[in-house]
TORPA-4810 file (N, C-alpha, C, O; in nm, 3 decimals):
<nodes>
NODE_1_5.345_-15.559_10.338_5.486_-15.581_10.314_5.530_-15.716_10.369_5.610_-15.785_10.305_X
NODE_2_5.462_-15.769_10.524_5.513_-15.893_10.551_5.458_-16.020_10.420_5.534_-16.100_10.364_X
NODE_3_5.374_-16.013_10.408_5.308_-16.104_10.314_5.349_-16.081_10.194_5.317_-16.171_10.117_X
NODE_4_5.422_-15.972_10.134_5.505_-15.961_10.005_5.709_-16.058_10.071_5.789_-16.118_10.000_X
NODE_5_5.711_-16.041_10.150_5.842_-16.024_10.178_5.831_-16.226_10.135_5.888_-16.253_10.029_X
NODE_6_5.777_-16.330_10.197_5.798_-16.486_10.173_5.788_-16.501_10.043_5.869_-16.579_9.993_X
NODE_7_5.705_-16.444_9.969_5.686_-16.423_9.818_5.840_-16.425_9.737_5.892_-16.505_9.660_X
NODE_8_5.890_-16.275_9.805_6.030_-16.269_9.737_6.116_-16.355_9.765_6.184_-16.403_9.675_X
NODE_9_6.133_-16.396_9.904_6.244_-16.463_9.915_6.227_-16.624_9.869_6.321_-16.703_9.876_X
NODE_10_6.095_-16.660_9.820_6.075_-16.770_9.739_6.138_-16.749_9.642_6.250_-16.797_9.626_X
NODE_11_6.064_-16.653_9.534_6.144_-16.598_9.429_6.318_-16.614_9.388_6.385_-16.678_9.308_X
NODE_12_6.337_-16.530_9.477_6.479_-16.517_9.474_6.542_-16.672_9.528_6.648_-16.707_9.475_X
NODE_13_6.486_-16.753_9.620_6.602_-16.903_9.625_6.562_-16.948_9.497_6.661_-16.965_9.427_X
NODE_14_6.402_-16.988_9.409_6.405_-17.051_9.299_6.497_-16.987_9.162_6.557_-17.058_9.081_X
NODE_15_6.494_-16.867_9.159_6.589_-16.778_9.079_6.776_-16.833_9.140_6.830_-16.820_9.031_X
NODE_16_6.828_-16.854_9.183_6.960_-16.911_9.272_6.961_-17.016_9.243_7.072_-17.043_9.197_X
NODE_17_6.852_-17.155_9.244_6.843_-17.271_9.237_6.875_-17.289_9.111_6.958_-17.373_9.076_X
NODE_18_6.808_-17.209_9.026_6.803_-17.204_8.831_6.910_-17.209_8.804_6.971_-17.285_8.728_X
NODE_19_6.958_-17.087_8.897_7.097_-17.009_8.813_7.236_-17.131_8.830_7.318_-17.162_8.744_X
NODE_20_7.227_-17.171_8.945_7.317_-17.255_8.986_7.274_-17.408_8.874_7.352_-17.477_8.809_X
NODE_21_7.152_-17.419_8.885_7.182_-17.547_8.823_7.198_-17.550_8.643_7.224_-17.660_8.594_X
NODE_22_7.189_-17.477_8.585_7.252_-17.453_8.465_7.419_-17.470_8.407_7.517_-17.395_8.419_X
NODE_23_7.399_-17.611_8.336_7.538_-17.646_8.311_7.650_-17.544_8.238_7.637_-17.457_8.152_X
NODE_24_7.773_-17.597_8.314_7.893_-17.499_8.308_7.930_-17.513_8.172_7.946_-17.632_8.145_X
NODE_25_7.957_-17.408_8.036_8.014_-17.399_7.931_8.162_-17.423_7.948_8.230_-17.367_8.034_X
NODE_26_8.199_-17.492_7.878_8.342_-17.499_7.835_8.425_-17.341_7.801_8.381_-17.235_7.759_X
NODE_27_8.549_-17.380_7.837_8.577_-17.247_7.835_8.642_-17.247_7.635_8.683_-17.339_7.565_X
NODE_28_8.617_-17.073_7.603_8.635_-17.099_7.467_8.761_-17.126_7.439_8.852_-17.077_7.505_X
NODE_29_8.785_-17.222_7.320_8.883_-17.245_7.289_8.949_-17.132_7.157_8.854_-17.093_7.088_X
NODE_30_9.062_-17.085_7.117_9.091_-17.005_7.037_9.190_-17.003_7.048_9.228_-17.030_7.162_X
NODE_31_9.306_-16.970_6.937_9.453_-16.937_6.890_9.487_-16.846_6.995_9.418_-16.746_7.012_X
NODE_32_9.605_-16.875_7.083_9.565_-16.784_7.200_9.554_-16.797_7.319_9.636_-16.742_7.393_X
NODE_33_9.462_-16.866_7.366_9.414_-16.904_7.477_9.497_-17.006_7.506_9.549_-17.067_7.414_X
NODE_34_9.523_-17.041_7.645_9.543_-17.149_7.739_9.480_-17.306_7.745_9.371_-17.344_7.786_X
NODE_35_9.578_-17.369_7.697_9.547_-17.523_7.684_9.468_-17.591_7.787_9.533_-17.648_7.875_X
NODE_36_9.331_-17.597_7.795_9.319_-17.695_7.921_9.420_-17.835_7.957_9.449_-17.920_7.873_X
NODE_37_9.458_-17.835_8.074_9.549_-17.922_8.109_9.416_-18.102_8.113_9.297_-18.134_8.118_X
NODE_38_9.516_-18.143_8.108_9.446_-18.264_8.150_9.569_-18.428_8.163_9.676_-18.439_8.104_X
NODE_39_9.536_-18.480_8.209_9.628_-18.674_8.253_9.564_-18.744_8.205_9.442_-18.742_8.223_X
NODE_40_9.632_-18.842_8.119_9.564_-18.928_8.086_9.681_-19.038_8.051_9.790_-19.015_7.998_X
NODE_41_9.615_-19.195_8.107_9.735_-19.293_8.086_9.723_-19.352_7.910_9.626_-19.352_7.833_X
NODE_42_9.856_-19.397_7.893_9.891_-19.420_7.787_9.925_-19.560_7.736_9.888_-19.649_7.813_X
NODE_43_9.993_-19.607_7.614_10.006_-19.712_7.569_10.130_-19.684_7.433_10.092_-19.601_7.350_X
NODE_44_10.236_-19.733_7.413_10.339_-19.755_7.276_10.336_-19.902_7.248_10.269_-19.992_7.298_X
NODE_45_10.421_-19.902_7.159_10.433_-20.028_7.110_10.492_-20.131_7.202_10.457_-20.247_7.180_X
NODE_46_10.586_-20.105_7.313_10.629_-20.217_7.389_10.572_-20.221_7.535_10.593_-20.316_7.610_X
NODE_47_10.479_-20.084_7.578_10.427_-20.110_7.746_10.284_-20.023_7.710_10.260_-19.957_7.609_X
NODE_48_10.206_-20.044_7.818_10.128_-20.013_7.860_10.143_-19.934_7.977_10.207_-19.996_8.063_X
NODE_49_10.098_-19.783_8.023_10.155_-19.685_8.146_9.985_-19.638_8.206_9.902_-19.566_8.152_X
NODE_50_9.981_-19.685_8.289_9.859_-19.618_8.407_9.870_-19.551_8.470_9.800_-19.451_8.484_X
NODE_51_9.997_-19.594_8.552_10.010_-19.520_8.657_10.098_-19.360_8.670_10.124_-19.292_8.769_X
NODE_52_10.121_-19.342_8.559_10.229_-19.247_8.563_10.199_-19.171_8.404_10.269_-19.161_8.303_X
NODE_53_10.039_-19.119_8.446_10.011_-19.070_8.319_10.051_-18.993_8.235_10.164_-18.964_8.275_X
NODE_54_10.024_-18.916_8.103_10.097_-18.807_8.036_10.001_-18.680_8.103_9.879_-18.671_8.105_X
NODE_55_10.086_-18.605_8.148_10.045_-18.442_8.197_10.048_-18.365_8.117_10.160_-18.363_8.064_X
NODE_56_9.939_-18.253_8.050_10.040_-18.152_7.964_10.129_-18.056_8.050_10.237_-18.010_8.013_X
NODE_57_10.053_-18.026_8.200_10.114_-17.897_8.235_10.275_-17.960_8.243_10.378_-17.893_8.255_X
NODE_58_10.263_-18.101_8.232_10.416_-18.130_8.300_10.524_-18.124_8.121_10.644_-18.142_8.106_X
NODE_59_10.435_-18.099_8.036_10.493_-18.130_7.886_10.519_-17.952_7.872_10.618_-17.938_7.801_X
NODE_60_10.484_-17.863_7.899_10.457_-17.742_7.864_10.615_-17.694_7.844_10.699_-17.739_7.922_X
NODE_61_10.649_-17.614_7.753_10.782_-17.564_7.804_10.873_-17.642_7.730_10.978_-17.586_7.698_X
NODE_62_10.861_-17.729_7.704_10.956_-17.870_7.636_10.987_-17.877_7.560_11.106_-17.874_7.527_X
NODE_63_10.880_-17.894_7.486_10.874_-17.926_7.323_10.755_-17.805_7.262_10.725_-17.700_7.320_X
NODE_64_10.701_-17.855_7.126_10.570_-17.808_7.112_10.498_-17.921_7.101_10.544_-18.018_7.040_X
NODE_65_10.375_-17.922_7.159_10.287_-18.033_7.151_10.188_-18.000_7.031_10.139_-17.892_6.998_X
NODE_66_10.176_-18.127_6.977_10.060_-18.189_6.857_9.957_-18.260_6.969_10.005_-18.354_7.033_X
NODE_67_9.783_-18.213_7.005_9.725_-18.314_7.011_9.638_-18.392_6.914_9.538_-18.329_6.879_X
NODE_68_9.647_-18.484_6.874_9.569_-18.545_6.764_9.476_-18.621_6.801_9.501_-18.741_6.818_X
NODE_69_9.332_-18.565_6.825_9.225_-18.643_6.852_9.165_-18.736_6.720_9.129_-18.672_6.621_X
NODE_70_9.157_-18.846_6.719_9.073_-18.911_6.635_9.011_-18.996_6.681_9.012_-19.002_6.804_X
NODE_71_8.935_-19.092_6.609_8.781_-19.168_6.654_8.827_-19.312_6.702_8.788_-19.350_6.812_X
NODE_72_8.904_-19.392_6.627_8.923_-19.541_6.688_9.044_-19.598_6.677_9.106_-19.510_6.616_X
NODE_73_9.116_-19.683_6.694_9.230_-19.760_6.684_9.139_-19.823_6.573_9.019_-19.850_6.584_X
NODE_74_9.234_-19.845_6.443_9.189_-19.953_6.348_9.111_-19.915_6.259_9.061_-19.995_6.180_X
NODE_75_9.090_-19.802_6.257_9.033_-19.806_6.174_9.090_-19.710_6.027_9.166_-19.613_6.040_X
NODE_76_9.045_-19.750_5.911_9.083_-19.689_5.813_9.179_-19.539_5.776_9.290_-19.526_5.725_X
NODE_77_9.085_-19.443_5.825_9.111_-19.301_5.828_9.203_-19.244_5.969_9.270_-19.141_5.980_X
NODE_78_9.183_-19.333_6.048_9.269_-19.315_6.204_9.405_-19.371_6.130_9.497_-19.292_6.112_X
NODE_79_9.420_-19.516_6.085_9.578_-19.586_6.072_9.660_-19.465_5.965_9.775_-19.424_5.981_X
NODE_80_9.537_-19.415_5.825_9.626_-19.302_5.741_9.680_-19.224_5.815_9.795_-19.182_5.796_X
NODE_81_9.612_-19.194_5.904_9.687_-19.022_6.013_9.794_-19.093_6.062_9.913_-19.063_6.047_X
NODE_82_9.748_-19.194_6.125_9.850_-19.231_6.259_10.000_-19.254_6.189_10.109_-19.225_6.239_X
NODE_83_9.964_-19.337_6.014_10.109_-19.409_5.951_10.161_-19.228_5.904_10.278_-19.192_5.908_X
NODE_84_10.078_-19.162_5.875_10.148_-19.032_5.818_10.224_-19.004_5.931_10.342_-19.021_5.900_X
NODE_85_10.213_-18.967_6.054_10.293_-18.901_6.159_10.352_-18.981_6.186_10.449_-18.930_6.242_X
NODE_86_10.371_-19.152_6.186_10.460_-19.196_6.146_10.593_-19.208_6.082_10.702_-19.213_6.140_X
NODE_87_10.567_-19.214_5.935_10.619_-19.150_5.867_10.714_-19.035_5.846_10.815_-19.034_5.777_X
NODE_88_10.664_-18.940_5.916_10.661_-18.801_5.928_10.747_-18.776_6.060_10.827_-18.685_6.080_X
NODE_89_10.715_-18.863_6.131_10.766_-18.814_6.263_10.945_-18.762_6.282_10.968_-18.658_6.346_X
NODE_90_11.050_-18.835_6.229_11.183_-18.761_6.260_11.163_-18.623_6.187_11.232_-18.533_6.234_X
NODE_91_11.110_-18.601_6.119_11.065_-18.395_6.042_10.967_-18.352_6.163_11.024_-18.273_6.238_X
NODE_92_10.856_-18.378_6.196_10.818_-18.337_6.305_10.896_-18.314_6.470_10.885_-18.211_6.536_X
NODE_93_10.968_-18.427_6.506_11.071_-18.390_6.613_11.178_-18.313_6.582_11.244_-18.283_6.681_X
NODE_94_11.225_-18.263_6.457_11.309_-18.169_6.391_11.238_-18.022_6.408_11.305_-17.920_6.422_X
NODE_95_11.068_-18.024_6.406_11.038_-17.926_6.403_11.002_-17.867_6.568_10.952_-17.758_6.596_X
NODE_96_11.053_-17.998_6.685_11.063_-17.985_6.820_10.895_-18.001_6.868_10.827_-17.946_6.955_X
NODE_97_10.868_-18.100_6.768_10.715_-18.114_6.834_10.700_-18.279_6.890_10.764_-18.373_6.843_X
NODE_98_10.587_-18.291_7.016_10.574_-18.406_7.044_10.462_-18.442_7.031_10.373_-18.391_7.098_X
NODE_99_10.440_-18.528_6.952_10.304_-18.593_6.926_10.246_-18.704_6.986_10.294_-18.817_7.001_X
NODE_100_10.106_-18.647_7.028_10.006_-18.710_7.127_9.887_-18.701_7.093_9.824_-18.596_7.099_X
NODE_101_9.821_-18.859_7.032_9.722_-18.893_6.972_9.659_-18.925_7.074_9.705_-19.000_7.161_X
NODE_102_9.539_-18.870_7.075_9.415_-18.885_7.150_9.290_-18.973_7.112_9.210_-18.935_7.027_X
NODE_103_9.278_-19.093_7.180_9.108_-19.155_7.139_9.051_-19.211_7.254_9.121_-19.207_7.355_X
NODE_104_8.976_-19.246_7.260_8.819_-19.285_7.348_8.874_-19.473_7.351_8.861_-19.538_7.454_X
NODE_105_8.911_-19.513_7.269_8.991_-19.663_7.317_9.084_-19.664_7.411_9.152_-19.574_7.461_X
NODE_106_9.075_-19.831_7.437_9.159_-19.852_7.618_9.291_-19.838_7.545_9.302_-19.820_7.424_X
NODE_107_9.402_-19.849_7.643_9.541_-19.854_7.636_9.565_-20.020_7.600_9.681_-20.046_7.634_X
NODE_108_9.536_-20.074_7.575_9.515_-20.211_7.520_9.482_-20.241_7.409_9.535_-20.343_7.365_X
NODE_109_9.384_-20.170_7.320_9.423_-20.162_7.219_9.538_-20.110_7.124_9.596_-20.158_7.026_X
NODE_110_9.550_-19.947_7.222_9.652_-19.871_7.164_9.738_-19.933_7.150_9.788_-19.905_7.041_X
NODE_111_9.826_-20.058_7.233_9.941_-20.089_7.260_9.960_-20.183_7.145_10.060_-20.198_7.074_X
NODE_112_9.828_-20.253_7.139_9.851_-20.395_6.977_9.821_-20.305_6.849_9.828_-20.366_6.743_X
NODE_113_9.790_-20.172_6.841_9.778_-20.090_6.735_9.891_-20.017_6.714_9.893_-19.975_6.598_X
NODE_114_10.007_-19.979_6.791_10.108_-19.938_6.791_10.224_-19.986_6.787_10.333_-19.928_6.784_X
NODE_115_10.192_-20.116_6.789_10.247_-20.242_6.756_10.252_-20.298_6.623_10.359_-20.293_6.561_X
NODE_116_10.149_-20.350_6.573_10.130_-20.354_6.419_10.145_-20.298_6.320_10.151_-20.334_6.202_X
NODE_117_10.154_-20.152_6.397_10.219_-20.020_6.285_10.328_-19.978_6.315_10.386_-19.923_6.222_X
NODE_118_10.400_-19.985_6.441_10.532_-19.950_6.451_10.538_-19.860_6.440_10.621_-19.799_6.373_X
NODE_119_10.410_-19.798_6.534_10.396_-19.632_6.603_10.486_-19.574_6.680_10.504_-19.631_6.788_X
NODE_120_10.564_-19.459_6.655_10.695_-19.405_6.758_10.627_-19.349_6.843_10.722_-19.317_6.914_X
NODE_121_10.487_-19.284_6.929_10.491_-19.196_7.001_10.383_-19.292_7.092_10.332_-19.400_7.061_X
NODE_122_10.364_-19.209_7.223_10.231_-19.227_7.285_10.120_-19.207_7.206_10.088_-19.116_7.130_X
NODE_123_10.050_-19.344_7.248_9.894_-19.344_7.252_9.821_-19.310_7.354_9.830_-19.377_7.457_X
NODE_124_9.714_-19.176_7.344_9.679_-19.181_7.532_9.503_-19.213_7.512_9.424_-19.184_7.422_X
NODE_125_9.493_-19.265_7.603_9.334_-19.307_7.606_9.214_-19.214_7.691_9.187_-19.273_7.796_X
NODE_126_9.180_-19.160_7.685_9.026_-19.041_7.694_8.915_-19.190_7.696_8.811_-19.185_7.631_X
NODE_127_8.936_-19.263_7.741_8.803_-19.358_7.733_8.607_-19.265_7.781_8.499_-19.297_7.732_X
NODE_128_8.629_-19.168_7.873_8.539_-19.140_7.916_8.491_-19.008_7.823_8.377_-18.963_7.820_X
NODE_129_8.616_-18.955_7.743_8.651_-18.841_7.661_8.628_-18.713_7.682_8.594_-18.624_7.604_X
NODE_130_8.654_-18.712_7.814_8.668_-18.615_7.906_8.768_-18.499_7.888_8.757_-18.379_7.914_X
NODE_131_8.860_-18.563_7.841_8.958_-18.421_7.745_8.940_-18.397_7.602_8.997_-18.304_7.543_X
NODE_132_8.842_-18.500_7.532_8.799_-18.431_7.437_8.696_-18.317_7.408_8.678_-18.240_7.314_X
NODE_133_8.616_-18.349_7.571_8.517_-18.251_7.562_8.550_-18.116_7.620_8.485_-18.012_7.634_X
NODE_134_8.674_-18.154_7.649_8.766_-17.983_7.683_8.800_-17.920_7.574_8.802_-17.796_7.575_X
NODE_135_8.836_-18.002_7.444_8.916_-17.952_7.323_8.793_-17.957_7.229_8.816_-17.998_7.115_X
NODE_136_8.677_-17.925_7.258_8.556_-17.968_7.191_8.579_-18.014_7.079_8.538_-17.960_6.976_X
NODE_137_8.672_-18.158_7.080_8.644_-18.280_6.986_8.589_-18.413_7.008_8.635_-18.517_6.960_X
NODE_138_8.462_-18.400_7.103_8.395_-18.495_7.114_8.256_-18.521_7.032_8.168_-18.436_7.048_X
NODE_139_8.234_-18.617_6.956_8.097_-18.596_6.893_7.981_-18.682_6.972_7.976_-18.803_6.991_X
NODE_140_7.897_-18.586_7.007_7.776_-18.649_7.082_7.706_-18.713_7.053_7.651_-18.780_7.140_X
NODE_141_7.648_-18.738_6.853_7.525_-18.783_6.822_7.645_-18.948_6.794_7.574_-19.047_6.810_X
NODE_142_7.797_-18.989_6.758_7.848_-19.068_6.730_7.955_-19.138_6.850_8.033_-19.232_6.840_X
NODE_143_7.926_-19.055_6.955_8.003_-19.141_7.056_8.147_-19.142_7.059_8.206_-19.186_7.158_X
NODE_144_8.221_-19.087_6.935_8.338_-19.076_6.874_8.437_-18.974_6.879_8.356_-18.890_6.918_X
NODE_145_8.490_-18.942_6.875_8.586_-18.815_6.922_8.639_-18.776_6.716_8.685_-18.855_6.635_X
NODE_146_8.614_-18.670_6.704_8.600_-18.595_6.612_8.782_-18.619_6.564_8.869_-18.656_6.643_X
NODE_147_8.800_-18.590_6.434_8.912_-18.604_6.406_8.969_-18.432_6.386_8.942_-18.358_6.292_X
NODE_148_9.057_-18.399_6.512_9.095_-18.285_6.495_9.251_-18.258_6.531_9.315_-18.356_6.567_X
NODE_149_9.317_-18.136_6.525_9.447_-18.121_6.580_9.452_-17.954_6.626_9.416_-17.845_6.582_X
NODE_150_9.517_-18.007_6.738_9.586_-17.882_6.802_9.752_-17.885_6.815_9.835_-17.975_6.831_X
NODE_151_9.758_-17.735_6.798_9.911_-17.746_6.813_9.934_-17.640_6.948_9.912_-17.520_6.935_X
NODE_152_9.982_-17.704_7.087_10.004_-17.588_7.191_10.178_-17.564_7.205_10.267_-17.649_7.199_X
NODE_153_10.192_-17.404_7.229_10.333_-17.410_7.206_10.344_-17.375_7.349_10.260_-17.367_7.439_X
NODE_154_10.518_-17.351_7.344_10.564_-17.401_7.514_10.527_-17.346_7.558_10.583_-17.355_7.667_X
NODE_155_10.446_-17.262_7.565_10.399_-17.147_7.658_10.241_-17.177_7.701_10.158_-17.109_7.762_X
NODE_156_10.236_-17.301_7.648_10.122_-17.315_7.716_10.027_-17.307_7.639_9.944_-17.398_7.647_X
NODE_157_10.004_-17.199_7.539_9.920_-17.162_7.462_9.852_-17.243_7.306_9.915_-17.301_7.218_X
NODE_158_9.712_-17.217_7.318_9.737_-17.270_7.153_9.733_-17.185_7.027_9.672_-17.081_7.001_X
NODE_159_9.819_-17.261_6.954_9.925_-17.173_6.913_9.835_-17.204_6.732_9.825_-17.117_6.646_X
NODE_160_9.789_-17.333_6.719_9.648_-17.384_6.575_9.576_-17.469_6.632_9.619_-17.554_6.709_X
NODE_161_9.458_-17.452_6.599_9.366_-17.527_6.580_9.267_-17.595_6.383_9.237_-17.533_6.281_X
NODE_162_9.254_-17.728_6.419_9.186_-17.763_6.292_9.105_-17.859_6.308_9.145_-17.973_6.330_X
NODE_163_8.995_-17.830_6.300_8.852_-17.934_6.381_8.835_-17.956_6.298_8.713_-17.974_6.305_X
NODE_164_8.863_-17.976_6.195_8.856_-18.062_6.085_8.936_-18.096_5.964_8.927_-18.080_5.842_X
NODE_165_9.032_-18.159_6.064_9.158_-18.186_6.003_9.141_-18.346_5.873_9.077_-18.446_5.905_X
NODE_166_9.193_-18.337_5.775_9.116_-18.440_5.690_9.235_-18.491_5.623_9.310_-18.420_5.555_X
NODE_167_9.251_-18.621_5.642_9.358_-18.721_5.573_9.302_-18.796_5.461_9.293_-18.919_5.458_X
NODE_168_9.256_-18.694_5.345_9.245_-18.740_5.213_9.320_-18.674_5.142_9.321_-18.708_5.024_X
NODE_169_9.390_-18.585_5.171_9.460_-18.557_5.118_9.640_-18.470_5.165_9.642_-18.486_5.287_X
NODE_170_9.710_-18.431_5.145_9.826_-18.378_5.216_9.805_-18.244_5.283_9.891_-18.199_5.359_X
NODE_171_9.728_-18.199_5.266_9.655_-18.023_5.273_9.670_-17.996_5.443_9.714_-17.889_5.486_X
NODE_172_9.632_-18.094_5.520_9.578_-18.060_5.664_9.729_-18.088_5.741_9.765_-18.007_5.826_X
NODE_173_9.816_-18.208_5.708_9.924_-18.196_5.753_10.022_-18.137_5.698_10.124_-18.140_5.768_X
NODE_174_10.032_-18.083_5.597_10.121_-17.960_5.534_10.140_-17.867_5.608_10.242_-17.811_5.646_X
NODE_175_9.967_-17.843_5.641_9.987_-17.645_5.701_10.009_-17.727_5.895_10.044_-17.662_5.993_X
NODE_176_9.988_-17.823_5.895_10.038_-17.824_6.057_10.195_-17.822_6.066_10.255_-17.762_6.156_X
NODE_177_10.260_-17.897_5.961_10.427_-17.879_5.921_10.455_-17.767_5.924_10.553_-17.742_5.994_X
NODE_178_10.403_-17.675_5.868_10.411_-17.558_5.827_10.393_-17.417_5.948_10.459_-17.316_5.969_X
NODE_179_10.254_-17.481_6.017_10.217_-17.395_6.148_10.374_-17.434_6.287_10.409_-17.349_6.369_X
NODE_180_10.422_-17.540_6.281_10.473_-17.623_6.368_10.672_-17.527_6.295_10.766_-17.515_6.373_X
NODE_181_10.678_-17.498_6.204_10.823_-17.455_6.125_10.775_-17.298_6.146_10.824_-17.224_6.061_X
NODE_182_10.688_-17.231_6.245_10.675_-17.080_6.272_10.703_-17.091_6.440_10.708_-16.986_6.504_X
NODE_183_10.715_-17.170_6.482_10.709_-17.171_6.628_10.853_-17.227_6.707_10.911_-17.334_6.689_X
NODE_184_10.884_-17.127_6.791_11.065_-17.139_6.808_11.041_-17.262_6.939_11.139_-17.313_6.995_X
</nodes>
């Protein structure tokens, strides 16, 4: 038994060592569930903000939040989204939502991209995309943050999800108009 007993308790720390070092899953995301919170500094058309980042827990309750993850400042399929909610935006703040576009670019770009388009809302920057990989819209094999939308309502909760939200056509921001005109 003594000569069984170092055996086990080998066993059992390499079994502990395993268990512990096995990376932590994201928690699931679903219609429903609780928004991971996250800060992140921002950029509009006339400043640049570091220090006094956007919070959601501090947004919760307010409004309803839009997050709109997409891949780059400048580029093609990002400026269609960005000019649509543009566009769009006094019907969207009618529908009491605040929209917060999410990308992996600095606040320096955001600011000359929100500029040139005469973007009304925050730009917030995920450079490390660390809250995209909360909202699992980060793409690993492209470095890029996936073009998706969430809608969390004041309660914290999310209330739609669309991981593959697609600006070729009106279809994907319709039903977010639409998801966003069910929520008081």
């Amino acid at each position: 038994m003594r000569q069984l007993l170092p055996t086990l308790s080998f066993l059992f720390l390499v079994a502990t060592v395993s268990v512990a070092q096995e990376p932590l899953q994201p928690p699931e995301l679903k219609v429903g569930a609780p928004a991971p919170d996250f800060a992140l500094p921002y950029a509009t058309k006339d400043t640049i903000v570091l220090n006094a980042p956007v919070s959601l827990s501090e947004l919760i309750g307010k409004r309803n939040i839009v997050l709109a993850f997409y891949p780059a400042d400048w580029s093609e399929g990002c400026t269609k989204e960005m000019c649509t909610l543009r566009d769009e935006f006094a019907d969207l703040e009618n529908l009491d939502a605040e929209i917060l576009p999410i990308s992996g670019d600095y606040v320096f770009s955001h600011k000359e991209w929100a500029k040139y388009h005469r973007l009304p809302f925050k730009l917030l920057s995920d450079h490390d995309h660390a809250v995209a990989k909360k909202y699992h819209s980060y793409n690993d094999m492209t470095g890029w943050n996936r073009r998706t939308v969430y809608v969390i309502d004041k309660t914290g909760r999310i209330a739609y999800m669309n991981l593959k939200y697609d600006v070729r056509t009106p279809d994907s921001f319709s039903k977010l108009k639409e998801v966003l005109s069910t929520l008081k």
